[in-house]
Backbone as numpy.savetxt, mean C-alpha at the origin, in Angstrom:
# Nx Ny Nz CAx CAy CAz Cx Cy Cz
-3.68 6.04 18.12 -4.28 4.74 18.32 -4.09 4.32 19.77
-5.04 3.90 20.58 -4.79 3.42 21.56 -4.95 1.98 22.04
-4.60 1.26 21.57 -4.27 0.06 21.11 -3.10 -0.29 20.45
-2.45 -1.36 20.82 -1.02 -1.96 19.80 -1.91 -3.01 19.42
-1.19 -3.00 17.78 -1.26 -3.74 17.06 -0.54 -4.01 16.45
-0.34 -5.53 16.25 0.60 -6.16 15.63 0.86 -6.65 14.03
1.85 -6.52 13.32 1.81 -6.42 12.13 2.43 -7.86 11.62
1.38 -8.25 10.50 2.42 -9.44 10.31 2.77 -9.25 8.53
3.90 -9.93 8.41 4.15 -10.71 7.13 3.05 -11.24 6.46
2.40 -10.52 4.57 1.39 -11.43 4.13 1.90 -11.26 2.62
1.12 -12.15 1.80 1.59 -12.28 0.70 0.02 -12.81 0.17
0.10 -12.85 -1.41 -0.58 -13.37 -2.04 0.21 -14.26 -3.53
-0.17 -15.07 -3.82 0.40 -15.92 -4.87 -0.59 -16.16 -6.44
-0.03 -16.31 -7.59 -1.06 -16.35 -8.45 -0.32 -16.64 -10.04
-0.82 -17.30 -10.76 -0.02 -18.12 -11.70 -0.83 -17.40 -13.23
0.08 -16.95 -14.15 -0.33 -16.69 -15.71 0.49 -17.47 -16.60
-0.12 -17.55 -17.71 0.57 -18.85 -18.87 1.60 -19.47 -18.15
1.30 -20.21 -16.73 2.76 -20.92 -16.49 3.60 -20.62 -15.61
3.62 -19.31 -15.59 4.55 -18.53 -14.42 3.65 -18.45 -12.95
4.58 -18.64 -12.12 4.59 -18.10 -10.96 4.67 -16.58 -10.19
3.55 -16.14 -10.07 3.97 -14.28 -9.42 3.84 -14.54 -7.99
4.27 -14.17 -7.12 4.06 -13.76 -5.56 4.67 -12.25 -5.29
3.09 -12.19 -4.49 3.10 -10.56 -4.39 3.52 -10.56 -2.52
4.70 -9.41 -1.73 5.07 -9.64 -0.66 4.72 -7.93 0.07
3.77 -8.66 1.34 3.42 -7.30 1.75 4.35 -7.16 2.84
5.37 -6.17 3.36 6.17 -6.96 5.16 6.08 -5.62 5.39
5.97 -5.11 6.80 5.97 -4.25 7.88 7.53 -3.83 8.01
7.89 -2.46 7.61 9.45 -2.51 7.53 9.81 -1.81 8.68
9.02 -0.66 8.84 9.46 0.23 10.27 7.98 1.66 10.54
8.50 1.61 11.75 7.35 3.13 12.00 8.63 4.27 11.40
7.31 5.08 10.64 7.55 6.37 10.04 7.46 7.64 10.68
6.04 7.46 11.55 5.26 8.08 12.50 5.06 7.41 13.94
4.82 8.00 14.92 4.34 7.26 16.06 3.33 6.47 16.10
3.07 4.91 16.36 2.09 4.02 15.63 1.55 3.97 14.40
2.65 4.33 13.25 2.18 4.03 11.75 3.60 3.18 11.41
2.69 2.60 10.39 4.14 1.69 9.80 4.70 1.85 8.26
5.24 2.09 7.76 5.57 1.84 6.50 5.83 0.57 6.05
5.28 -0.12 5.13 5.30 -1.69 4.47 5.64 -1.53 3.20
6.69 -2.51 3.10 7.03 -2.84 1.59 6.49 -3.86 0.84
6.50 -3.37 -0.61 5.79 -4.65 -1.56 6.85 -4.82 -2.47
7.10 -5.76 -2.79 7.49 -6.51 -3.45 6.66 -7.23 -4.34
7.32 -7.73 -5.26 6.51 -9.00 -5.98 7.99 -9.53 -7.69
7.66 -10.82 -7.87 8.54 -11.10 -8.47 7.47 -12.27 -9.27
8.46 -12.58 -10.74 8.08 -13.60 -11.33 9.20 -14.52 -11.58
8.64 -15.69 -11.56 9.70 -16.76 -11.75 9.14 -17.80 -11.98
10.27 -19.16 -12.17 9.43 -20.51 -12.40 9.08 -21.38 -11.26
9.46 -20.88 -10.20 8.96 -21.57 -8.97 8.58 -21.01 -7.76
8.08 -21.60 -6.82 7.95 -20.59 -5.12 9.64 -20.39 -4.78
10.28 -21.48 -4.54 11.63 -21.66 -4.09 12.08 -20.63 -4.69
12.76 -20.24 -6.56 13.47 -18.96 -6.59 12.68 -17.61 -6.35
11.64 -17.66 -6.43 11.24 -15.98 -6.16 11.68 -15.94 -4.57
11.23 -16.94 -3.60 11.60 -16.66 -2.01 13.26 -16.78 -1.51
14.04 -17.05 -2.60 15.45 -16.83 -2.60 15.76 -15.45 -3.13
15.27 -15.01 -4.19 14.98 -13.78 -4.40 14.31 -12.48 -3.79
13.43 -12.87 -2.94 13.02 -11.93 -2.11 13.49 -11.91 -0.63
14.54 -12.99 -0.62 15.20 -12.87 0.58 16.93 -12.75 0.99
17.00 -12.50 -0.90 18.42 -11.52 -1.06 19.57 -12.87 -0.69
19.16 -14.25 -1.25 20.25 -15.39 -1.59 20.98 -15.22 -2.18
22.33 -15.49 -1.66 23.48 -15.09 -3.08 23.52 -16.35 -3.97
22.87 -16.84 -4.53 22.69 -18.09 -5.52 22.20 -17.84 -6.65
22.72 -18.66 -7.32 21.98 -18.88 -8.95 20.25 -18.55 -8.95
19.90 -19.53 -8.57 18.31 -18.88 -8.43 17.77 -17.62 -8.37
18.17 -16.81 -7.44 18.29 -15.66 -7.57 18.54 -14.82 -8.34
19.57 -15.02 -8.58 20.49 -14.21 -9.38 19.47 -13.57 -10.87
19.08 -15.24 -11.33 18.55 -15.20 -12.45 17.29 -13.90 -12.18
16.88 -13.93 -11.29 15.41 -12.47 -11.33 15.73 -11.33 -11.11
17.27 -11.31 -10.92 17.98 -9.71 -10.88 17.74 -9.16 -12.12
16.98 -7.44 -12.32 17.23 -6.80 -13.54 15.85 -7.54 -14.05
15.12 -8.29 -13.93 13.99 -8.60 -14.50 12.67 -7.72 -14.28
12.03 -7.51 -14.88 10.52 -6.48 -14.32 9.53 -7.61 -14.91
9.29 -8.16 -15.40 8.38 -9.52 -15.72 9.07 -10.77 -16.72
7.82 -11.49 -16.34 8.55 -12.58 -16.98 7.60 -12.75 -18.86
7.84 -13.87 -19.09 7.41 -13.74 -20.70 6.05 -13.39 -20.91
5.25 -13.46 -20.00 3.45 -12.95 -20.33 3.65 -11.38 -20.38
4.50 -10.71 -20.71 4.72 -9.05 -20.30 3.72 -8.80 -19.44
3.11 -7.19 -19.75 2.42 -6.77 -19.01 1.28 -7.24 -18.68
0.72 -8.41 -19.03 -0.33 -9.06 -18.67 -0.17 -9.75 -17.00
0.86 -10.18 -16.88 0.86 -10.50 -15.46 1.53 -9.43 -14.53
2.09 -8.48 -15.07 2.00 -6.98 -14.03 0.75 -6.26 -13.61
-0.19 -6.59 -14.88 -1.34 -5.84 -14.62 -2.56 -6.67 -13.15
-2.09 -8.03 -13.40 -2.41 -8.71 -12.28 -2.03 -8.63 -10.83
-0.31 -8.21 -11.10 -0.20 -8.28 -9.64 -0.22 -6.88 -9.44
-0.85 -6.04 -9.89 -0.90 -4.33 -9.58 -2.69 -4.97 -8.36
-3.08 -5.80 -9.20 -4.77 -5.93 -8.74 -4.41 -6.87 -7.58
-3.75 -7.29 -7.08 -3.25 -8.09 -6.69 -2.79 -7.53 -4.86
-2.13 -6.38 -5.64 -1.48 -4.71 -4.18 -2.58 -4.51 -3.54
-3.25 -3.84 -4.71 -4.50 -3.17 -4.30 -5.92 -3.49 -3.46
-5.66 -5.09 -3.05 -6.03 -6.05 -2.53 -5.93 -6.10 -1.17
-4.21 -6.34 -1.19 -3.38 -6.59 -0.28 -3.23 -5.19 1.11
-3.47 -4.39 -0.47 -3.29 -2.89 1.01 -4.11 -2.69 1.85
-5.56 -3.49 2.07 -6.32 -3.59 2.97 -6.42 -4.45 3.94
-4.99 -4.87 3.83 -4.61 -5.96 5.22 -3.34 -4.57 6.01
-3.08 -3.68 6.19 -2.43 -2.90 6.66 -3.61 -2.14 7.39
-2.60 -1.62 8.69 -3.92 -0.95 9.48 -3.77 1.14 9.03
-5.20 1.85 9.29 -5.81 2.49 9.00 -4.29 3.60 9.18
-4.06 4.50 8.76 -2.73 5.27 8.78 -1.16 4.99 8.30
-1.78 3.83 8.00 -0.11 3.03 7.53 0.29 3.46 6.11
1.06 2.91 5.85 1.37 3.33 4.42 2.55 2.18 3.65
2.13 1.99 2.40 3.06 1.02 1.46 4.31 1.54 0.65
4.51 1.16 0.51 6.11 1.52 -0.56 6.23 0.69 -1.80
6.36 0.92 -2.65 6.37 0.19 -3.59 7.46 0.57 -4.70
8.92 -0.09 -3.64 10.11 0.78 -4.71 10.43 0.07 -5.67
11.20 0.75 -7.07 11.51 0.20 -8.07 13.14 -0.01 -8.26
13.69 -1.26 -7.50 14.64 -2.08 -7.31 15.30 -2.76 -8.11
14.77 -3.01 -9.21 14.94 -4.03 -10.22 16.48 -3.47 -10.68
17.26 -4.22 -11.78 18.63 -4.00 -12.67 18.13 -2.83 -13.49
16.95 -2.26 -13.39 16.71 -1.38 -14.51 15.93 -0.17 -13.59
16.00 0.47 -12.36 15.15 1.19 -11.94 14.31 2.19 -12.45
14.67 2.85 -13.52 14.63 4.35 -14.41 13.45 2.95 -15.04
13.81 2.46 -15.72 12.98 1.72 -16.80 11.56 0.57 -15.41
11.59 0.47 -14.61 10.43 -0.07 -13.72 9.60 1.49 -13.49
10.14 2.69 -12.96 9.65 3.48 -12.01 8.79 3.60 -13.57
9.28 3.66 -15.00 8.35 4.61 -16.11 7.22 3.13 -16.23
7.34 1.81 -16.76 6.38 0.96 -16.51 5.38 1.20 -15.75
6.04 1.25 -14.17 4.48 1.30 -12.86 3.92 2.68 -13.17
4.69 3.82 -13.96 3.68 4.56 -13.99 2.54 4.47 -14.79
2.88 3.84 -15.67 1.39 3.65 -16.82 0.29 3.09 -15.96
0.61 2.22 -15.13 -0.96 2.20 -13.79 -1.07 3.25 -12.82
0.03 3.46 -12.22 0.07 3.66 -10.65 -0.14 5.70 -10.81
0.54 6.25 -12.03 0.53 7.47 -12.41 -1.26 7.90 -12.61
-2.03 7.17 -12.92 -3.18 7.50 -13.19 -3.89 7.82 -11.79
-3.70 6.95 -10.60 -4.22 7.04 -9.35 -3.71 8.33 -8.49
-4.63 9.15 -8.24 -4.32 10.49 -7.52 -4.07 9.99 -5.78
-4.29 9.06 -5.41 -4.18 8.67 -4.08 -2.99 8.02 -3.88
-1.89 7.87 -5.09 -0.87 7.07 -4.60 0.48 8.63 -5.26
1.54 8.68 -4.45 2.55 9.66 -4.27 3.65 9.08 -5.16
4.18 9.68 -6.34 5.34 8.86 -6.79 6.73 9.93 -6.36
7.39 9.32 -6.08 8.48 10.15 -5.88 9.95 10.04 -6.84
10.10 11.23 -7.53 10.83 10.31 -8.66 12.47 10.66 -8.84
12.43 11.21 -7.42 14.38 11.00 -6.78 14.59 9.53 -6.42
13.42 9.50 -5.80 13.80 7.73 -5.23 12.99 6.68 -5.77
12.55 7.05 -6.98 11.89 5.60 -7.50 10.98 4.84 -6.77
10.33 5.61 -5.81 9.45 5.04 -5.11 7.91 5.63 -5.06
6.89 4.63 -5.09 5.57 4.76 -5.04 4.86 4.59 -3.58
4.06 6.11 -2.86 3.46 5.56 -1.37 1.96 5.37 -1.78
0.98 4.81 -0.76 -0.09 4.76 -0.99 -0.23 4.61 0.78
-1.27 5.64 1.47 -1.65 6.31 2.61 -3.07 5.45 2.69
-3.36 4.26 3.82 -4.32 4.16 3.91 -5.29 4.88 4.82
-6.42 5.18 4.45 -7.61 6.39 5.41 -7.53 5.89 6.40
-7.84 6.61 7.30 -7.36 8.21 7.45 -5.90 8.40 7.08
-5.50 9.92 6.70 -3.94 10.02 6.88 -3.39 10.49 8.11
-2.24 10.40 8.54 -1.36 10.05 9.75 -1.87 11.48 10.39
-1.95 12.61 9.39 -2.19 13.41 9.90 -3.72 14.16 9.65
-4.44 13.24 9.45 -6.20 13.61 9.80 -6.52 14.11 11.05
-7.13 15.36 11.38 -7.23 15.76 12.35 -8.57 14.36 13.60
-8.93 13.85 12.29 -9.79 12.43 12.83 -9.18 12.01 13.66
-7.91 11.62 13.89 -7.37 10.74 14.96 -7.05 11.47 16.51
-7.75 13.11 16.39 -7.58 13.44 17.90 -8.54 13.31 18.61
-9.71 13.29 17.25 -10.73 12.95 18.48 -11.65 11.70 18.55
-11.22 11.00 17.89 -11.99 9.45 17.24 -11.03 8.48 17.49
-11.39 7.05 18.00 -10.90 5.81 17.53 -11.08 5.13 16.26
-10.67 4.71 15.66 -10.91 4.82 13.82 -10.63 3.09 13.67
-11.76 3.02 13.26 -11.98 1.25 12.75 -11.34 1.26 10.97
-10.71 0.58 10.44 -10.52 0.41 9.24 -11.93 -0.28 8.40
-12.49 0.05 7.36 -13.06 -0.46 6.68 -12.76 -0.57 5.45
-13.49 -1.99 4.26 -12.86 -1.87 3.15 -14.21 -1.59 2.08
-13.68 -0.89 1.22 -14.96 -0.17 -0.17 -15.45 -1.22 -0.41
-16.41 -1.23 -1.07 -17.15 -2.23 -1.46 -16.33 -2.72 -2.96
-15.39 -1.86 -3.38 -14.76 -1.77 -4.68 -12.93 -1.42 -4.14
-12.60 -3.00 -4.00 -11.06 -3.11 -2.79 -9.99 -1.80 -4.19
-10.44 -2.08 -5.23 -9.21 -1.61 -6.44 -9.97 -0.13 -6.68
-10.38 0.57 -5.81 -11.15 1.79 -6.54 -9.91 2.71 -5.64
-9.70 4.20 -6.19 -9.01 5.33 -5.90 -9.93 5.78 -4.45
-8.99 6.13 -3.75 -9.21 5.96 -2.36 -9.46 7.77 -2.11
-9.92 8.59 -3.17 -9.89 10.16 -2.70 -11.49 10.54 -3.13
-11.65 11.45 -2.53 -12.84 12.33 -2.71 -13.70 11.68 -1.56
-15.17 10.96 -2.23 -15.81 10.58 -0.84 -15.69 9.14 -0.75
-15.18 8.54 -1.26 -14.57 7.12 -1.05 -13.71 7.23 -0.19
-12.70 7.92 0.24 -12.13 8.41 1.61 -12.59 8.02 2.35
-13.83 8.23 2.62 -14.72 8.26 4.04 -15.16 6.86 4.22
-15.40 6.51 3.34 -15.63 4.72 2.74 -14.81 3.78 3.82
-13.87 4.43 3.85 -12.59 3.32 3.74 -12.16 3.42 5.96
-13.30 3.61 6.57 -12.98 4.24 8.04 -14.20 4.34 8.42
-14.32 3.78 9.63 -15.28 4.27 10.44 -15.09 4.98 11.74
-15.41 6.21 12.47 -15.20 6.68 14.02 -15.95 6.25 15.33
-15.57 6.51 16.05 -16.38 6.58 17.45 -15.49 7.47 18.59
-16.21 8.58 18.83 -15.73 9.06 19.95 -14.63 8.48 21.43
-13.44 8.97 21.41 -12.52 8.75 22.10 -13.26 8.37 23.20
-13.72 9.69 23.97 -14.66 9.71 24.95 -15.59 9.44 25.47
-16.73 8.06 24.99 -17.40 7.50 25.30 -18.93 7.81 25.62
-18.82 8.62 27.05 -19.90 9.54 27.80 -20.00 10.30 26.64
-19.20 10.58 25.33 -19.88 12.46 24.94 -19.80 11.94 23.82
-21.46 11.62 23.08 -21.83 11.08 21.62 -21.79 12.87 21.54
-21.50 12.57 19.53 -21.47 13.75 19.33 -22.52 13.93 18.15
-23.19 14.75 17.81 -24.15 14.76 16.67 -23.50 15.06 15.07
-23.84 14.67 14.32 -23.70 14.18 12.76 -23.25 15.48 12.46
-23.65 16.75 13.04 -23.44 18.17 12.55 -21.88 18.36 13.00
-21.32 17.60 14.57 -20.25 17.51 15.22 -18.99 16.95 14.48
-19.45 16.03 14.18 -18.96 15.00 13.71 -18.21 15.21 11.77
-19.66 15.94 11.10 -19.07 16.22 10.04 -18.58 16.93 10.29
-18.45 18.12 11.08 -17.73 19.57 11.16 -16.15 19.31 11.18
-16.06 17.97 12.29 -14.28 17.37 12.80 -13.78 16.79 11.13
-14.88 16.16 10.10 -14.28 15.39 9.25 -14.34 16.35 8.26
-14.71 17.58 7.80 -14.96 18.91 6.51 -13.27 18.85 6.72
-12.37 19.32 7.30 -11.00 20.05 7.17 -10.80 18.42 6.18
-10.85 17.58 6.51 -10.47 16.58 5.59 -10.01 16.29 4.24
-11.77 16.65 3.85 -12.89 16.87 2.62 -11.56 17.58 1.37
-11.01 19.10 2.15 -10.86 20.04 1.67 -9.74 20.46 1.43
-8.67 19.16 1.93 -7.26 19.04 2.04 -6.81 18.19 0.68
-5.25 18.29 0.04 -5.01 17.66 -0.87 -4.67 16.37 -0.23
-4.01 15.88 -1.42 -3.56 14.34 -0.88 -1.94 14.45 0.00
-2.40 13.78 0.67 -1.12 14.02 2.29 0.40 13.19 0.70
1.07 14.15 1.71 2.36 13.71 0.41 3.79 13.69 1.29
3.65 13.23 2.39 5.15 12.78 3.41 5.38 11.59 2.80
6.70 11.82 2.55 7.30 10.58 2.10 8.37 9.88 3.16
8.06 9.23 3.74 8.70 8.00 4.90 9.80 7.82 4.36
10.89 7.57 5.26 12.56 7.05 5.08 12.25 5.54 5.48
């Protein structure tokens, strides 16, 4: 990338029978040279105040209480929301980055088997199941040969919650020649993006 860009803190918020969910996207560190790894979070509770005491590791009662919790009384009805909720959200991260989505909770073994009943179905997201953690690689990947010779605009599907592999890949990015003076023709161009096409799903897992 030749450009810095700056990453911020985002979230989304959203209420079922009563409860409060907030979903937390934050920029944790580069993995790669100009890629970032971002963590998600998300919690349920009865107010903004304890989930943001909770997601900011208060040693208080408030807190305390959402330790060991994976939802609150709507069960999986409001997990299934804030899964739609990620999948949203991951298109505020720039083009090479990548999410994390670890399973932290008092019960880790018992979250990592839950998120799989969604997250296991999606071939574009990496579960790793030493560390209880879920990645999801936004297009291009870090290591697309696209980024040696293209500046790469992020774009979003017309369908933000659709599986991001096959030719929806291509969906999700637009190029333009590094080099300016030297347009290249569609034959050029697909030829740089085929090694792509024909590769599995990139599977580095970030510290």
């Amino acid at each position: 990338m030749s450009y810095r860009v700056r990453r911020k803190f985002t979230g989304s918020k959203f209420s079922v029978d009563g409860q409060i969910c907030k979903v937390f996207l934050e920029p944790k560190c580069k993995y790669r040279d100009d890629f970032y790894l971002w963590n998600v979070g998300f919690a349920v509770g009865k107010s903004n105040r304890q989930i943001n005491d909770w997601y900011q590791g208060r040693k208080n009662k408030r807190a305390r209480s959402l330790q060991g919790k994976i939802v609150g009384r709507s069960g999986t009805k409001i997990l299934r929301k804030a899964y739609e909720e990620v999948f949203k959200l991951r298109w505020k991260i720039e083009p090479g980055d990548a999410i994390c989505i670890a399973c932290t909770s008092g019960k880790p073994d018992q979250q990592f088997r839950v998120f799989w009943r969604w997250l296991g179905r999606h071939l574009d997201i990496v579960g790793n199941f030493d560390t209880r953690n879920y990645y999801w690689y936004r297009p291009p990947n870090p290591t697309d040969p696209v980024w040696n010779h293209f500046n790469i605009r992020g774009l979003i599907p017309a369908n933000p919650l659709i599986e991001t592999t096959g030719s929806v890949y291509f969906d999700c990015f637009s190029v333009l020649p590094k080099v300016q003076d030297s347009l290249l023709s569609t034959e050029q161009i697909t030829d740089l993006l085929f090694p792509v096409s024909t590769t599995g799903p990139f599977l580095e897992m970030p510290t």
